[in-house]
C-alpha positions in Angstrom: 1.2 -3.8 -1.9 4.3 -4.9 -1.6 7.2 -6.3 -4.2 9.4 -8.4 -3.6 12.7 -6.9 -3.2 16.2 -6.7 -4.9 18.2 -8.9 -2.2 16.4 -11.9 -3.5 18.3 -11.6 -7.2 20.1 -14.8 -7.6 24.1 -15.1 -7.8 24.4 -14.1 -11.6 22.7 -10.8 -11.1 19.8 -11.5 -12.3 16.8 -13.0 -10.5 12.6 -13.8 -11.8 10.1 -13.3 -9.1 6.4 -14.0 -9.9 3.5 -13.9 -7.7 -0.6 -14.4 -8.7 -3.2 -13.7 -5.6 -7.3 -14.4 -6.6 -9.5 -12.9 -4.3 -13.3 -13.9 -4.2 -15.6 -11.7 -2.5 -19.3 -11.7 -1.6 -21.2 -9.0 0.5 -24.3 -8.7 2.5 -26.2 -5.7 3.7 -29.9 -4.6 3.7 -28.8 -2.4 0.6 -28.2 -5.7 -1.5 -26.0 -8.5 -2.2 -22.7 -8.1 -4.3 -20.2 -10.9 -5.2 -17.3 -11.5 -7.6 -13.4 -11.9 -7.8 -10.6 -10.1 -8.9 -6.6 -11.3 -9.5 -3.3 -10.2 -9.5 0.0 -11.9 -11.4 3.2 -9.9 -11.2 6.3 -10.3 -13.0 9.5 -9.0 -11.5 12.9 -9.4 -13.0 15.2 -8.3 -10.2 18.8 -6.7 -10.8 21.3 -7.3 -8.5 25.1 -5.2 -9.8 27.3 -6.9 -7.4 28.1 -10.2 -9.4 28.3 -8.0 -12.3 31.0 -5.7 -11.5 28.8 -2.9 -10.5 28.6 -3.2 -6.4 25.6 -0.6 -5.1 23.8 -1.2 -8.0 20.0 -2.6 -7.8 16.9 -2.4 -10.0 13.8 -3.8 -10.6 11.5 -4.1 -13.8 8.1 -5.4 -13.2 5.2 -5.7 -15.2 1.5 -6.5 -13.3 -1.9 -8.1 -14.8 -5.3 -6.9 -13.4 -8.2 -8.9 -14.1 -11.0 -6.5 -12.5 -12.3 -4.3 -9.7 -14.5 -6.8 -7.8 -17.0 -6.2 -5.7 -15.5 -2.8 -4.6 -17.4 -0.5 -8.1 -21.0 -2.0 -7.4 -20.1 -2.2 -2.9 -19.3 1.2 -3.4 -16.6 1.3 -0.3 -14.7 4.2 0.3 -11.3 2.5 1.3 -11.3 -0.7 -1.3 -11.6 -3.8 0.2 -9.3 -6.0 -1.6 -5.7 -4.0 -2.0 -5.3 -6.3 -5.4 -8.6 -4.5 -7.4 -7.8 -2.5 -10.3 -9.4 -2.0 -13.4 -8.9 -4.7 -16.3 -5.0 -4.4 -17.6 -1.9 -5.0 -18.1 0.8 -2.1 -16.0 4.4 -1.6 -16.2 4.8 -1.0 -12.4 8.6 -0.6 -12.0 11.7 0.2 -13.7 13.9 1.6 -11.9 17.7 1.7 -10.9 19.0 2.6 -7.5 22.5 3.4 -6.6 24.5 3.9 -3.6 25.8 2.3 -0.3 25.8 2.3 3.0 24.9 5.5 4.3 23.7 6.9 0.8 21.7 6.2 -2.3 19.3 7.5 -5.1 17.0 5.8 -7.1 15.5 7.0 -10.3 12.6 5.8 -13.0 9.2 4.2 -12.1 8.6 3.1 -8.7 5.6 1.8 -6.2 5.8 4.8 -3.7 4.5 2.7 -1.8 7.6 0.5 -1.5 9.5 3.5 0.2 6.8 5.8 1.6 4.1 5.1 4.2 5.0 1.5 4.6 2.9 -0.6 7.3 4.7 -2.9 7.6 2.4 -5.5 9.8 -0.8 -4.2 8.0 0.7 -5.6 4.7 -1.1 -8.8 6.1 -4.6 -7.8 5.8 -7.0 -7.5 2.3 -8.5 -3.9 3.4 -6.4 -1.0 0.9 -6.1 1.1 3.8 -3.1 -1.0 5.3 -1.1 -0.4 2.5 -1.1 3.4 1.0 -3.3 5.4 3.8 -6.6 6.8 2.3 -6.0 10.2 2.8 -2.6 9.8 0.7 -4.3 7.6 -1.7 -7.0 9.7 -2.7 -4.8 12.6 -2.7 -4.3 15.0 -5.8 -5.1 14.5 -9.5 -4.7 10.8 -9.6 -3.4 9.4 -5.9 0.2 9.1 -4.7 2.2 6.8 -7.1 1.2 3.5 -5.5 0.1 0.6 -7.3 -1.3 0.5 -10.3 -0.7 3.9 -11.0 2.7 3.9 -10.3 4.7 7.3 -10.4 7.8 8.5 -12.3 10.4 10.3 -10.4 13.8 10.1 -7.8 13.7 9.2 -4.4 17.2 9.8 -2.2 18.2 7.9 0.8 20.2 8.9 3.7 20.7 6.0 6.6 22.8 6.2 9.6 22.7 2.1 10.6 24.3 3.0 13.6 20.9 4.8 15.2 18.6 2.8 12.9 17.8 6.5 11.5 16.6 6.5 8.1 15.6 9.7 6.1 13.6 9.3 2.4 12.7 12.1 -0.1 10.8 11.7 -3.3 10.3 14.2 -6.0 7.2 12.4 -8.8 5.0 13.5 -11.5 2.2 15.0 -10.4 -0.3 13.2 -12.0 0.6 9.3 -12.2 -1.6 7.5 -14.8 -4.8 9.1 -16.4 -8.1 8.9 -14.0 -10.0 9.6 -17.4 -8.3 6.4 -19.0 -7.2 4.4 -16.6 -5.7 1.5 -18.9 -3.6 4.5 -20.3 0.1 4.5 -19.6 0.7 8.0 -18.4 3.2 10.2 -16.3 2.2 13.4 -17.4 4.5 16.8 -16.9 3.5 20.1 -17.2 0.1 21.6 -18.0 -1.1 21.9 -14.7 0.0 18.5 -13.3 2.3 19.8 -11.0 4.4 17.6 -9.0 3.9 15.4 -5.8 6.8 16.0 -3.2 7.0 13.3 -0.1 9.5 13.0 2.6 9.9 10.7 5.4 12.2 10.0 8.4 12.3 6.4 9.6 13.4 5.3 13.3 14.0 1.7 13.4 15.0 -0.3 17.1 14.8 -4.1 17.2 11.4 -4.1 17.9 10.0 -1.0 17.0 10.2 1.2 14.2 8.3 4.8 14.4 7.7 6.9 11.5 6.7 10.9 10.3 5.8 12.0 6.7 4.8 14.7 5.0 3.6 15.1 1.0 2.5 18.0 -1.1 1.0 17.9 -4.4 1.8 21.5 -6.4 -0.7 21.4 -8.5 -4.3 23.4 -9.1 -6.7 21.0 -7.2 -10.1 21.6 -7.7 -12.3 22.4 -4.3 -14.4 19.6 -2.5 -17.0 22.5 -2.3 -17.2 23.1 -5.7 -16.4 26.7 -5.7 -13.2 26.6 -7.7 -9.9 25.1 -7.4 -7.1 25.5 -4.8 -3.0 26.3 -5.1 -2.2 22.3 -3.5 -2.8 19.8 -1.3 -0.7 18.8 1.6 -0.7 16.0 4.3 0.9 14.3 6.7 1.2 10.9 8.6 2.8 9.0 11.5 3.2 4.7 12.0 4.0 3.4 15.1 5.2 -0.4 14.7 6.4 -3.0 17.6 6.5 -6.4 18.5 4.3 -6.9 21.5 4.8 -10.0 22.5 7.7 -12.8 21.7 11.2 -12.6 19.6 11.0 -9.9 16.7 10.9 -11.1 13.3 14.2 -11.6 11.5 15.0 -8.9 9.3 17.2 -11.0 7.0 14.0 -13.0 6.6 15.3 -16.1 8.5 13.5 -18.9 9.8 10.6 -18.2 12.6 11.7 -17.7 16.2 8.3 -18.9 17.9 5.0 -17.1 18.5 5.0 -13.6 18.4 2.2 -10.7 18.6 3.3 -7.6 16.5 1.2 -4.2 16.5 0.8 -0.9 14.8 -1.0 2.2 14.7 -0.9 4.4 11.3 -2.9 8.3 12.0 -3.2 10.6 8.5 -4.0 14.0 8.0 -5.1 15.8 4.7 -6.1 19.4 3.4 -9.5 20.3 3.9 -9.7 21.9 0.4 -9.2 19.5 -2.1 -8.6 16.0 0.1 -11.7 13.2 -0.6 -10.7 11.7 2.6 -9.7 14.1 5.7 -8.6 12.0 8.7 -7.7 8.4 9.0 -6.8 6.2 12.0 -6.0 2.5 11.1 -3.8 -0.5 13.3 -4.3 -3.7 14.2 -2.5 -6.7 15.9 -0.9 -9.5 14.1 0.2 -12.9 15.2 2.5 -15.6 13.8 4.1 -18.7 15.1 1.2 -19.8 17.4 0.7 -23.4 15.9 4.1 -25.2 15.8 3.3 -27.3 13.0 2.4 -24.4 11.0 4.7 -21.9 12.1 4.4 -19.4 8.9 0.4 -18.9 9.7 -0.4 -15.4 10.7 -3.8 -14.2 11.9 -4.9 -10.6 12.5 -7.6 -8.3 13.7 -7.4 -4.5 12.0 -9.3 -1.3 12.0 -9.4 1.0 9.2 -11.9 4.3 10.5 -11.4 7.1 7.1 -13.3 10.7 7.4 -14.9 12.0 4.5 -15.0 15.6 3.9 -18.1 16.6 4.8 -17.8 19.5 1.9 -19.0 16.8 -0.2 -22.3 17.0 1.1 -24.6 16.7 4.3 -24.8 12.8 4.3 -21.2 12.5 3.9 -19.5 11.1 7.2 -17.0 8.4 7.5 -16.4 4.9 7.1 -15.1 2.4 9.6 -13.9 -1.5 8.2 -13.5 -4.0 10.5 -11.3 -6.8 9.1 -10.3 -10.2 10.6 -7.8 -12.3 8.6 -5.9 -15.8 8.7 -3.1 -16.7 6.3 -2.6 -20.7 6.3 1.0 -22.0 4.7 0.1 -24.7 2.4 3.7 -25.2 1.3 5.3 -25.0 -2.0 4.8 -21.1 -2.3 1.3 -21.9 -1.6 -1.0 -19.9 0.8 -5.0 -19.8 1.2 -6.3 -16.7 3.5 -10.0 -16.3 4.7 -10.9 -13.2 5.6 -13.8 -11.2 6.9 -14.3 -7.1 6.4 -17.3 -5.7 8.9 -17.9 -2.1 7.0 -20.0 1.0 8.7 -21.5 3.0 6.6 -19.5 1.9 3.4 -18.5 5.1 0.8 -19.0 7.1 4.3 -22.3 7.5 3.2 -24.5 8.3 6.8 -27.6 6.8 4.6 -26.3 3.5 3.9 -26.6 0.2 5.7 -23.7 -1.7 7.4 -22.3 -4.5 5.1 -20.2 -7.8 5.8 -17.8 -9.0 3.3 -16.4 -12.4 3.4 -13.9 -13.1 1.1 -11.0 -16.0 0.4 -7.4 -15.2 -1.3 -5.3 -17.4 -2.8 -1.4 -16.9 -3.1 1.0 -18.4 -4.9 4.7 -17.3 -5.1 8.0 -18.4 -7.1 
């Protein structure tokens, strides 16, 4: 899930951004019927150094309340079907400062790996988790990757070269971001076996494409899927192919819309056989905004999200495929209402279980 980011701090340095999204979900499936509603407020007090003497500097403090899983703990999906679910609490999700210009920086403290790693950028319309952190990177090591809500302590270094649109990032985190045993527990644990979680990525951005290769490692004593012991790591790897199909590409200052345009992307994921829940993933989807002139904001989208399982787990273990069409209606004021639908085969890739269809509605409201 994406935060808002530091450009947006006001002239004095110092800028309040706050968001709150309430999904309702219900489901239906020959297995049984599931409904319920989670939320989502986030406080983000934005730094910007320039006004104050300090030009290069940025930061970001932001605090997020959870109100609930959902549907996703009694559905049982593998891949979450609202990106906003999280158990019942109150997170610090970022403090950090970041320092640099131009063609280098570093940033340092808490952060939403997320924010800087495996970004999908057009995915970041739809409800399903998968287009944000990819499954097989979630699910990875003792307790996931650092995204949101268990957000990772660490450095991540940048090296750009605007004049190629090249951009190289490498994080060094905890290896164990939160506590899966406690999971309203504040926690960036070092030593005693946590190891850390390495990531790097190299980022080639065009006017209207932007194609992407990473590659993670957790350093830690994992235990095996199989069950006969543990295993010295985990590693992975992804790629996201981004473009804009059809029509003007968006603005990347965030400026006003340029008329309709069809984007697309493609995200493939690869995880260690050992110790990775989820294997293989192949997710994308097409994304259109600027279709209805009086409503130019309005996006609508169709998505896949297909995860593998690793069949170690078991012999029923197979993997599950979400279907997901979306439409995001501008109501003005910061105020946005988004039907969705989520078609899910086989959900917690469980070869047993029956299909289910998940409608849901999210509301958004920004300031």
């Amino acid at each position: 899930m994406a935060f808002p980011t530091v450009a947006s701090a006001a002239d004095g340095g110092l800028a309040l951004d706050t968001s709150l999204m309430i999904d309702g979900m219900v489901s239906t499936s020959e297995d049984g019927d599931e409904s319920g509603a989670t939320g989502q407020l986030n406080l983000s007090l934005l730094l910007d150094g320039a006004p104050l003497g300090v030009p290069g500097l940025t930061g970001m403090a932001g605090v997020t309340v959870y109100s609930g899983e959902g549907i996703s703990g009694p559905l049982g999906d593998l891949q979450g079907v609202s990106n906003i679910a999280a158990t019942r609490m109150v997170r610090p999700i970022n403090a950090w400062l970041q320092y640099g210009s131009g063609r280098v920086a570093i940033k340092a403290g808490v952060m939403d790996t997320n924010a800087d790693f495996d970004e999908q950028n057009v995915g970041a319309l739809f409800l399903g988790s998968s287009h944000g952190t990819g499954p097989e990177l979630s699910s990875s090591g003792l307790n996931g990757s650092g995204a949101v809500p268990n957000t990772a302590l660490g450095v991540t270094g940048f090296l750009t070269d605007e004049a190629s649109g090249l951009k190289l990032r490498v994080g060094l985190f905890t290896g164990r971001p939160g506590d899966p045993d406690h999971p309203r527990r504040l926690s960036w644990k070092f030593g005693d076996g946590t190891g850390t979680f390495s990531i790097a990525e190299v980022d080639w951005t065009g006017k209207s494409h932007r194609i992407a290769f990473g590659a993670w490692r957790h350093s830690a004593q994992l235990p095996r899927i199989d069950g006969t012991g543990d295993h010295r790591g985990s590693t992975g790897g992804f790629a996201i192919v981004e473009s804009t199909l059809a029509g003007k590409p968006a603005d990347p200052e965030g400026g006003e819309a340029q008329g309709a345009r069809l984007d697309g992307w493609v995200r493939l994921g690869i995880a260690d056989k050992a110790t990775a829940p989820v294997t293989r993933y192949v997710g994308g989807g097409l994304v259109t905004t600027g279709f209805w002139d009086k409503h130019p904001e309005d996006s609508l989208g169709v998505a896949v999200a297909h995860a593998v399982a690793n069949g170690a787990a078991g012999p029923d273990v197979g993997s599950e495929t979400a279907l997901e069409l979306t439409y995001q209606h501008a109501l003005g004021h910061g105020l946005s209402v988004q039907p969705d639908v989520q078609w899910l085969l086989h959900p917690g890739a469980d070869r047993t279980r029956a299909n289910a269809v998940v409608f849901g509605l999210r509301l958004i409201a920004t300031h």
